[in-house]
ChimeraX commands (.cxc) that place a marker at each C-alpha (Angstrom):
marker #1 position -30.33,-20.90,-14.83 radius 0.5
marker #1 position -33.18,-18.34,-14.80 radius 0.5
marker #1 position -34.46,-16.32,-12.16 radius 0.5
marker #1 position -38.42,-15.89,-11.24 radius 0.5
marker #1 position -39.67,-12.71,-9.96 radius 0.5
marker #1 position -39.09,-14.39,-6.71 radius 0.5
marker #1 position -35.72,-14.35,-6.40 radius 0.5
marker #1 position -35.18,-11.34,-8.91 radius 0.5
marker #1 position -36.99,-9.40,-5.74 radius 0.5
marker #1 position -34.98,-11.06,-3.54 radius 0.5
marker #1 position -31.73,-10.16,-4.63 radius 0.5
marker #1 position -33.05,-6.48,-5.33 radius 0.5
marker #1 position -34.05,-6.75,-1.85 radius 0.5
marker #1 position -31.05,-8.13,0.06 radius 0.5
marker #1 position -28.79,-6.00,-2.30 radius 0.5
marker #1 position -30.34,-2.79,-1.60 radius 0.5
marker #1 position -30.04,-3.35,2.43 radius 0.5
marker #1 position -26.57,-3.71,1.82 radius 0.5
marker #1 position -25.96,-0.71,0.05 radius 0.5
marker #1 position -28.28,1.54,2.94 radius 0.5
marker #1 position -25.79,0.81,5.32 radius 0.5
marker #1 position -22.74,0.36,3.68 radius 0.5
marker #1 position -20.18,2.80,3.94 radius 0.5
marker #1 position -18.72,2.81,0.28 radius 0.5
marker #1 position -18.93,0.74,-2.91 radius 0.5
marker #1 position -16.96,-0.35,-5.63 radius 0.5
marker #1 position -17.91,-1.93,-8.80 radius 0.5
marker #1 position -15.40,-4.11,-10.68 radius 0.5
marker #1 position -14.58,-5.90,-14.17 radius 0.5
marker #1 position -13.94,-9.97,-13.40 radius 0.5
marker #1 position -14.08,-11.22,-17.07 radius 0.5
marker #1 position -11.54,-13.48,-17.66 radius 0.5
marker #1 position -11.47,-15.18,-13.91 radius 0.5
marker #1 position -11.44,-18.60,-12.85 radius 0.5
marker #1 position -14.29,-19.37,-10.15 radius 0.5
marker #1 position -11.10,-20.56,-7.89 radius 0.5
marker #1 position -9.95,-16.75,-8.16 radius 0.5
marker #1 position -13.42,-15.32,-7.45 radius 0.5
marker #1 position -13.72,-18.11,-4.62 radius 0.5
marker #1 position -10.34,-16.24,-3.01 radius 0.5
marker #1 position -11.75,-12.82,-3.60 radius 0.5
marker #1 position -14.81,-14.03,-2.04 radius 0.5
marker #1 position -12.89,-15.41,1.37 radius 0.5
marker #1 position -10.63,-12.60,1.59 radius 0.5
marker #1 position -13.96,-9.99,1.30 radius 0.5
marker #1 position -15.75,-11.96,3.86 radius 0.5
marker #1 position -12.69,-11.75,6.41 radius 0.5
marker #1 position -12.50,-8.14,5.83 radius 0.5
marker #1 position -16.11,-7.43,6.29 radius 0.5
marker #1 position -16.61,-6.58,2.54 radius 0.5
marker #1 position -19.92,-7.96,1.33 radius 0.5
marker #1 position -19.33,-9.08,-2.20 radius 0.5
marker #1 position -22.09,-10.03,-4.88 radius 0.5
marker #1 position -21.97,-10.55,-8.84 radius 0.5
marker #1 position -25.59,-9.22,-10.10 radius 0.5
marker #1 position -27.07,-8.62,-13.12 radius 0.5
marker #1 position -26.95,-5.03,-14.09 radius 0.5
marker #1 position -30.57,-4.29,-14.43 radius 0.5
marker #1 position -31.07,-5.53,-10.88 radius 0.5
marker #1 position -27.90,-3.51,-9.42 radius 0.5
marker #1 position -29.30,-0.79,-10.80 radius 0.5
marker #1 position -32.94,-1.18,-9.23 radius 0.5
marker #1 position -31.18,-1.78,-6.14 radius 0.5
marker #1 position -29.29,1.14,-5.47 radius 0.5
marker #1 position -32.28,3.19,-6.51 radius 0.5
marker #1 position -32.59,5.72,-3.20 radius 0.5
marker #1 position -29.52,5.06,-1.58 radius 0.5
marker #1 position -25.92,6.77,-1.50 radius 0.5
marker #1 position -25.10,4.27,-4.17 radius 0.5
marker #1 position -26.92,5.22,-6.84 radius 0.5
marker #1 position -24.53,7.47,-8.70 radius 0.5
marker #1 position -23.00,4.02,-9.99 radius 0.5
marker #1 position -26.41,3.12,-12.00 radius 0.5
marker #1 position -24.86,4.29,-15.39 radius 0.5
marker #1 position -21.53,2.82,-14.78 radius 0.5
marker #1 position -23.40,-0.94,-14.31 radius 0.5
marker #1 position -22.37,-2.53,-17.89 radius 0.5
marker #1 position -20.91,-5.81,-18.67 radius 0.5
marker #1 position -19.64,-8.79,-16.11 radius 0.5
marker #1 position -19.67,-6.37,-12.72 radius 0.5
marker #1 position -19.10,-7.68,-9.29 radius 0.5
marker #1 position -20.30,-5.29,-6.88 radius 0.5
marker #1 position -18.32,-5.23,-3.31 radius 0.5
marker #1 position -19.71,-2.93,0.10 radius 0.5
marker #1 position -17.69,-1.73,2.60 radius 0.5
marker #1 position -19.49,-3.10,5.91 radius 0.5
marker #1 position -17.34,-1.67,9.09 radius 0.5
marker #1 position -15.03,1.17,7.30 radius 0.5
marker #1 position -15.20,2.83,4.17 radius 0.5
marker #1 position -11.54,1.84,3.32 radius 0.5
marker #1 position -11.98,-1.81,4.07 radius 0.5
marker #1 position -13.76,-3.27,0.15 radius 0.5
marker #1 position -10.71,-0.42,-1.36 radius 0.5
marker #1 position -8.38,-2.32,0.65 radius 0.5
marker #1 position -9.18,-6.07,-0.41 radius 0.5
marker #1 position -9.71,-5.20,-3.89 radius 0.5
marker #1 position -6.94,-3.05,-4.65 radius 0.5
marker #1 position -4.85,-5.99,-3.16 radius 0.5
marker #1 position -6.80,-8.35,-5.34 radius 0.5
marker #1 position -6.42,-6.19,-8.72 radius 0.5
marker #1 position -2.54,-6.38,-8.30 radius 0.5
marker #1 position -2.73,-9.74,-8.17 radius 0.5
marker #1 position -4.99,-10.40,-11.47 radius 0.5
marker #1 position -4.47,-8.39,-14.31 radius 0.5
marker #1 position -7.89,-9.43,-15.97 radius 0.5
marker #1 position -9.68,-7.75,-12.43 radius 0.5
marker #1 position -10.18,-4.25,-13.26 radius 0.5
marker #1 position -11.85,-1.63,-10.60 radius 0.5
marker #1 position -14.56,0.41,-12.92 radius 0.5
marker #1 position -16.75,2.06,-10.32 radius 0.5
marker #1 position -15.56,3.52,-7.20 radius 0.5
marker #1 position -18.67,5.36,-4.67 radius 0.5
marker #1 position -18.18,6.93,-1.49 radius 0.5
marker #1 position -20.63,9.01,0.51 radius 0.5
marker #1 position -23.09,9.29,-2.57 radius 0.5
marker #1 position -19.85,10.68,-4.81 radius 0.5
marker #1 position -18.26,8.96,-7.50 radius 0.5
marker #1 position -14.77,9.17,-7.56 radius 0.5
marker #1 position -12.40,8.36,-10.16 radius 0.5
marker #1 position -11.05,4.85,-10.55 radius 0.5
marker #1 position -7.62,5.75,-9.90 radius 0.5
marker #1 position -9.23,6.76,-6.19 radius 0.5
marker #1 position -8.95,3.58,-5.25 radius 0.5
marker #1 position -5.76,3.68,-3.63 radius 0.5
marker #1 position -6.81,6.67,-1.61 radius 0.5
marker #1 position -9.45,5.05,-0.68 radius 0.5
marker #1 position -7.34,1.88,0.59 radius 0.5
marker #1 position -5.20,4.02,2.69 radius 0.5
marker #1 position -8.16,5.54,4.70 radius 0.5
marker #1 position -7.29,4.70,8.26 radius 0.5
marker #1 position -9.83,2.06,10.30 radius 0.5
marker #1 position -12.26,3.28,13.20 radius 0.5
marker #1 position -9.73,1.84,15.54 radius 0.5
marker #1 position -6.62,3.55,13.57 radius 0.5
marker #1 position -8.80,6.82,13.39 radius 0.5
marker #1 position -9.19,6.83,17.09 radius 0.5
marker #1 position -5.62,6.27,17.67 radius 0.5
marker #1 position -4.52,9.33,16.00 radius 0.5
marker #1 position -6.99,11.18,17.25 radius 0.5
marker #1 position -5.79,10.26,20.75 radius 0.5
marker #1 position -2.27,10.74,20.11 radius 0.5
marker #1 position -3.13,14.32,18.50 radius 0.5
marker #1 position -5.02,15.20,21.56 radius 0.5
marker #1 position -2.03,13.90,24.29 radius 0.5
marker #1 position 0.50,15.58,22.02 radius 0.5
marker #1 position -0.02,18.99,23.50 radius 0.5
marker #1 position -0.48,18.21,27.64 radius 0.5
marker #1 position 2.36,15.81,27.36 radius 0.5
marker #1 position 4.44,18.61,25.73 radius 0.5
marker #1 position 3.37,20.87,28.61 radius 0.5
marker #1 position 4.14,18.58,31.38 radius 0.5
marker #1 position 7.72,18.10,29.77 radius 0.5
marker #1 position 7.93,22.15,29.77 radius 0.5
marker #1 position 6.80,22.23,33.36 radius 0.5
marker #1 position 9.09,18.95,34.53 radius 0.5
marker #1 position 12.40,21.42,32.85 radius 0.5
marker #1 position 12.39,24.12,35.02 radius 0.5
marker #1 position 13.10,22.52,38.44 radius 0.5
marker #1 position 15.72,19.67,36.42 radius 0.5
marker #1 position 17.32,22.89,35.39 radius 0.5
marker #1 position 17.10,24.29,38.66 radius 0.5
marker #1 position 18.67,21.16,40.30 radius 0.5
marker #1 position 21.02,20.82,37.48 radius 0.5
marker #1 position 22.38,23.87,37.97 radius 0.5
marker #1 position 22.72,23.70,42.04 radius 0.5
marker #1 position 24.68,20.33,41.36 radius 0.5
marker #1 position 26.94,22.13,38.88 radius 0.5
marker #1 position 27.99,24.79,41.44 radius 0.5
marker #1 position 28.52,22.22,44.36 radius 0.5
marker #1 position 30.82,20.28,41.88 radius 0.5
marker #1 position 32.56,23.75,40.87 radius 0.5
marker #1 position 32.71,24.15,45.13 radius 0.5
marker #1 position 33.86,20.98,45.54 radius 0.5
marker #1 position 36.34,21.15,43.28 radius 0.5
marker #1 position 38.37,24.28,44.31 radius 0.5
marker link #1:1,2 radius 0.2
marker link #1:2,3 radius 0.2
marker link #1:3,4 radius 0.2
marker link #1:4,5 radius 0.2
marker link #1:5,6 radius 0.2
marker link #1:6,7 radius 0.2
marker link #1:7,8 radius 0.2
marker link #1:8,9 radius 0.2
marker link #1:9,10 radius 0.2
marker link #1:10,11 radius 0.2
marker link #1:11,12 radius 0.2
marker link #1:12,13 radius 0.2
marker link #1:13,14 radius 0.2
marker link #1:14,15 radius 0.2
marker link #1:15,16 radius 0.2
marker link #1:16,17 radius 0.2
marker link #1:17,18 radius 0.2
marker link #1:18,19 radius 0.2
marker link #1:19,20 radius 0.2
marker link #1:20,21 radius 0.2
marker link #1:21,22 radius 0.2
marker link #1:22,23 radius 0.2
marker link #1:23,24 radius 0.2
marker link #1:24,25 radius 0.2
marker link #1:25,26 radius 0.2
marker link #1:26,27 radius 0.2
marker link #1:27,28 radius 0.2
marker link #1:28,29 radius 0.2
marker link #1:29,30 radius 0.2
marker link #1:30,31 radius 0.2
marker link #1:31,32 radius 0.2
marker link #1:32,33 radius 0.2
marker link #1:33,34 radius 0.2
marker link #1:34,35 radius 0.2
marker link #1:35,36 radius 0.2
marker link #1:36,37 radius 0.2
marker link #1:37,38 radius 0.2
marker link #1:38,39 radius 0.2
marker link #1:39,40 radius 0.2
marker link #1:40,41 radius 0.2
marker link #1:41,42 radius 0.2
marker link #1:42,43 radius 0.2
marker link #1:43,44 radius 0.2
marker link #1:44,45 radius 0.2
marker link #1:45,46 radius 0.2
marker link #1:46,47 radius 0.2
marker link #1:47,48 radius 0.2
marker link #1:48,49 radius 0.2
marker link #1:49,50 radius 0.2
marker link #1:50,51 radius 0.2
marker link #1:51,52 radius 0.2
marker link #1:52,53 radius 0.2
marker link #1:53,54 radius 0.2
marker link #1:54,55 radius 0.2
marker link #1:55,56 radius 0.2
marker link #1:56,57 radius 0.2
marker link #1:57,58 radius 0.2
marker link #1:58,59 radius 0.2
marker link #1:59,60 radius 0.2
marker link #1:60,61 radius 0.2
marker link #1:61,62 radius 0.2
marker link #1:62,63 radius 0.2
marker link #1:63,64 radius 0.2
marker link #1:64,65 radius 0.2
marker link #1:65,66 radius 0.2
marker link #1:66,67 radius 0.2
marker link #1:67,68 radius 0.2
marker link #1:68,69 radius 0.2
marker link #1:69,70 radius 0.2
marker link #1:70,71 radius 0.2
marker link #1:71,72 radius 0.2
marker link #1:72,73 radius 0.2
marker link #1:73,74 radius 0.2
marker link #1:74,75 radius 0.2
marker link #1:75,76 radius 0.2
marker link #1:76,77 radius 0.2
marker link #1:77,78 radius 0.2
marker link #1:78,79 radius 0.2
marker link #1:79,80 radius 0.2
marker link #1:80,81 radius 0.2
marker link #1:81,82 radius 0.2
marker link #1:82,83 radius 0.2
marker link #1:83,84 radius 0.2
marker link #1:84,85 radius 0.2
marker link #1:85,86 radius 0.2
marker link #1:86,87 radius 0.2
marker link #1:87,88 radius 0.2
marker link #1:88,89 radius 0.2
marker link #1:89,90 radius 0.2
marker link #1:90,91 radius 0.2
marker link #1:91,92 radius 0.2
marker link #1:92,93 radius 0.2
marker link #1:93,94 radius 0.2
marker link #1:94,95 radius 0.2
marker link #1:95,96 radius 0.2
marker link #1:96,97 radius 0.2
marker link #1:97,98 radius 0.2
marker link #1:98,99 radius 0.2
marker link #1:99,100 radius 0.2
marker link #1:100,101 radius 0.2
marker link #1:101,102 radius 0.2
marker link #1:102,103 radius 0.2
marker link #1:103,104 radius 0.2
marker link #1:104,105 radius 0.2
marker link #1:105,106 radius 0.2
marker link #1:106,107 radius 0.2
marker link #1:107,108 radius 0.2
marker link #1:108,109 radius 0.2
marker link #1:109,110 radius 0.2
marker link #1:110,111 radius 0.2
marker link #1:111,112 radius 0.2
marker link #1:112,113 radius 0.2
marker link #1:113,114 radius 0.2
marker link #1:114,115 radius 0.2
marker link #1:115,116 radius 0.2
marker link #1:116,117 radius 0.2
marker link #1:117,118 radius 0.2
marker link #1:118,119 radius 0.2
marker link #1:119,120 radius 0.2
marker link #1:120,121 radius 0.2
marker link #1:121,122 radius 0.2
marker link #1:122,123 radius 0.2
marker link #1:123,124 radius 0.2
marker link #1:124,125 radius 0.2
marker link #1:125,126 radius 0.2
marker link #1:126,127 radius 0.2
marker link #1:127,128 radius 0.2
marker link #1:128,129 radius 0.2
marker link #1:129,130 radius 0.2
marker link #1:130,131 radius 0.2
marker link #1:131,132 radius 0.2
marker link #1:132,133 radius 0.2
marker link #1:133,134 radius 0.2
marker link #1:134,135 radius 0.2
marker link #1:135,136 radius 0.2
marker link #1:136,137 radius 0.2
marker link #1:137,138 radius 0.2
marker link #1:138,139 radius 0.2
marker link #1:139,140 radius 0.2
marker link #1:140,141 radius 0.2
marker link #1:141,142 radius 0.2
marker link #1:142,143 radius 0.2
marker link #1:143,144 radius 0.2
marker link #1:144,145 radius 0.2
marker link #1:145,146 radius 0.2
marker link #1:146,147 radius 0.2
marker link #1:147,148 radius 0.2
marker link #1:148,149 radius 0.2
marker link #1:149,150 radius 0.2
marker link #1:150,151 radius 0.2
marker link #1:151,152 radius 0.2
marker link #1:152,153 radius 0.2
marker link #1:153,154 radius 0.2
marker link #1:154,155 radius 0.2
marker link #1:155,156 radius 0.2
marker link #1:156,157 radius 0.2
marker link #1:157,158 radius 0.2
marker link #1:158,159 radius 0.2
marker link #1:159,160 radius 0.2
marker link #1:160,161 radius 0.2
marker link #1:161,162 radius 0.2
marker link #1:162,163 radius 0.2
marker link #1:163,164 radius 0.2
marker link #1:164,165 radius 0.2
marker link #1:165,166 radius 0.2
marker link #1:166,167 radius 0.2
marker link #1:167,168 radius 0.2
marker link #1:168,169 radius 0.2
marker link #1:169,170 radius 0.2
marker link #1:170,171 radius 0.2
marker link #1:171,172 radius 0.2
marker link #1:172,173 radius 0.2
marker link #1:173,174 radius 0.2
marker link #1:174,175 radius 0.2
view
């Protein structure tokens, strides 16, 4: 079924919102899927917080005009599904990396992040990027690492101190 201008400018439209406040982007090859398959990918994305649209190229293209996406533009050829990163910039890595293991006919083409295109193969890099949640974790146990190491130090020197008191009254009590 054809578009009008209409919806054409819709889809530009809601497409491009996306993209300004999406944290990273990845552009993949789905020829050769069922719709059951792109109905999982779908679910999975939308669990994750991964918005996930198939749009023609020439309207991909006009939508990531001006944002951090649109080092991608040349890369839009042939059946593309285009998948944004909503609440970390691991998160559309993570669902379709997992995805692309599962089909072999599911290819990741186009891989953006911060307004850089990385190679494919970055992907799994990507994937393993910790969450905001993780990301605060570490950071938390990097910054307790250090006092608690100090208060241990501190703590040692009376245990030794008692330690040693209790090994000379058994040492007494012994002779």
């Amino acid at each position: 079924m054809a578009l009008n201008f209409a919806q054409k400018e819709a889809i530009v439209a809601e497409v491009a919102e996306v993209a300004k406040t999406a944290y990273s982007a990845i552009g993949a090859e789905y020829r050769g899927l069922t719709v059951e398959q792109l109905t999982k990918l779908r679910v999975e994305a939308r669990n994750a917080g991964v918005y996930v649209r198939v749009v023609k190229n020439t309207l991909a293209r006009r939508a990531l005009e001006g944002t951090d996406f649109a080092c991608m533009q040349e890369g839009l050829t042939g059946p593309m599904i285009l998948a944004f990163s909503q609440e970390d910039p691991g998160s559309a890595a993570r669902v379709l990396e997992a995805f692309a293991k599962e089909h072999d006919k599911f290819q990741v083409r186009l891989v953006a992040l911060s307004g850089k295109l990385l190679d494919p193969s970055e992907i799994g890099n990507l994937a393993k990027m910790p969450t905001y949640e993780e990301a605060i974790s570490i950071l938390m146990a990097t910054m307790k690492a250090p006092v608690q190491k100090l208060a241990a130090t501190i703590n040692e020197v009376p245990g030794k101190l008692v330690r040693t008191i209790a090994a000379v009254r058994d040492a007494k009590e012994a002779a």
